[in-house]
C-alpha positions in Angstrom: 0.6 -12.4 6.8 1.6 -15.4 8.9 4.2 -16.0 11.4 7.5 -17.7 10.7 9.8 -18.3 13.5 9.2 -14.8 15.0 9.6 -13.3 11.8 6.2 -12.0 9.8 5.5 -13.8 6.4 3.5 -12.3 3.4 0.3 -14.3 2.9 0.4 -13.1 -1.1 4.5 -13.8 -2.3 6.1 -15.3 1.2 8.6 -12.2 1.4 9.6 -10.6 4.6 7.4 -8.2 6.3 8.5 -5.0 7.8 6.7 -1.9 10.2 6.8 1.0 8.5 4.3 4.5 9.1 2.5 5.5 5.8 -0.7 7.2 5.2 -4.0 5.8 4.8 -6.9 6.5 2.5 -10.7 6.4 2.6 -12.5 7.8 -0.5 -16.1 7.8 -0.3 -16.9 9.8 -3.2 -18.2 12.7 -1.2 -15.8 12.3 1.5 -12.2 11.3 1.5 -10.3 10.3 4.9 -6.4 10.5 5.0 -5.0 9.3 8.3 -1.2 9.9 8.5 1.4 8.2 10.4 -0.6 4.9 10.6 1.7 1.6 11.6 1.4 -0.9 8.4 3.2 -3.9 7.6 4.5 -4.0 4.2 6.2 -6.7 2.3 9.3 -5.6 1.2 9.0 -8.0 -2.1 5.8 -7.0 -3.6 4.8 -4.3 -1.3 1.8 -6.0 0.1 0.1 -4.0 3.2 -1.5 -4.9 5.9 -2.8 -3.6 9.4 -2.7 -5.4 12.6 -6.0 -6.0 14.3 -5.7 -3.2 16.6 -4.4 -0.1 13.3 -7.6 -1.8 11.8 -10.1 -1.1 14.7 -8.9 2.4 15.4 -8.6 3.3 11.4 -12.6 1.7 11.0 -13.4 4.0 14.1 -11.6 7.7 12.8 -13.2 6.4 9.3 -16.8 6.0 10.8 -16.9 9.3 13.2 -15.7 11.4 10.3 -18.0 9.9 8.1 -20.8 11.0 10.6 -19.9 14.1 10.6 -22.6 16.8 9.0 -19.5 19.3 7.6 -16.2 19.0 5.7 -12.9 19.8 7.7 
């Protein structure tokens, strides 16, 4: 994504960018993550997503600790 006069730009087909919540995903093979609610920008032309810096820090931390952890929940 890139900035276009204060508007946000998909990096893959140019089409506008909007903020919506959807679910993310982490399959492992013996673990799979599912964080709801998460902030993404999506491109309404080709449906591109993407997380800001910040969604991707916190999403690679929750993914890390539950991977960690000894039990399933």
């Amino acid at each position: 994504m890139k900035k276009r006069n204060n508007m946000t730009e998909c990096f893959v087909c140019r089409g506008d960018i909007v903020l919506r919540h959807t679910s993310y995903m982490a399959d492992f093979g013996d673990c799979i993550v599912i964080v709801k609610n998460v902030p993404t920008l999506i491109c309404e032309q080709c449906d591109e997503k993407a997380y800001t810096d910040e969604v991707a820090a916190v999403l690679e931390t929750i993914v890390t600790r539950v991977k960690e952890m000894p039990a399933e929940i």
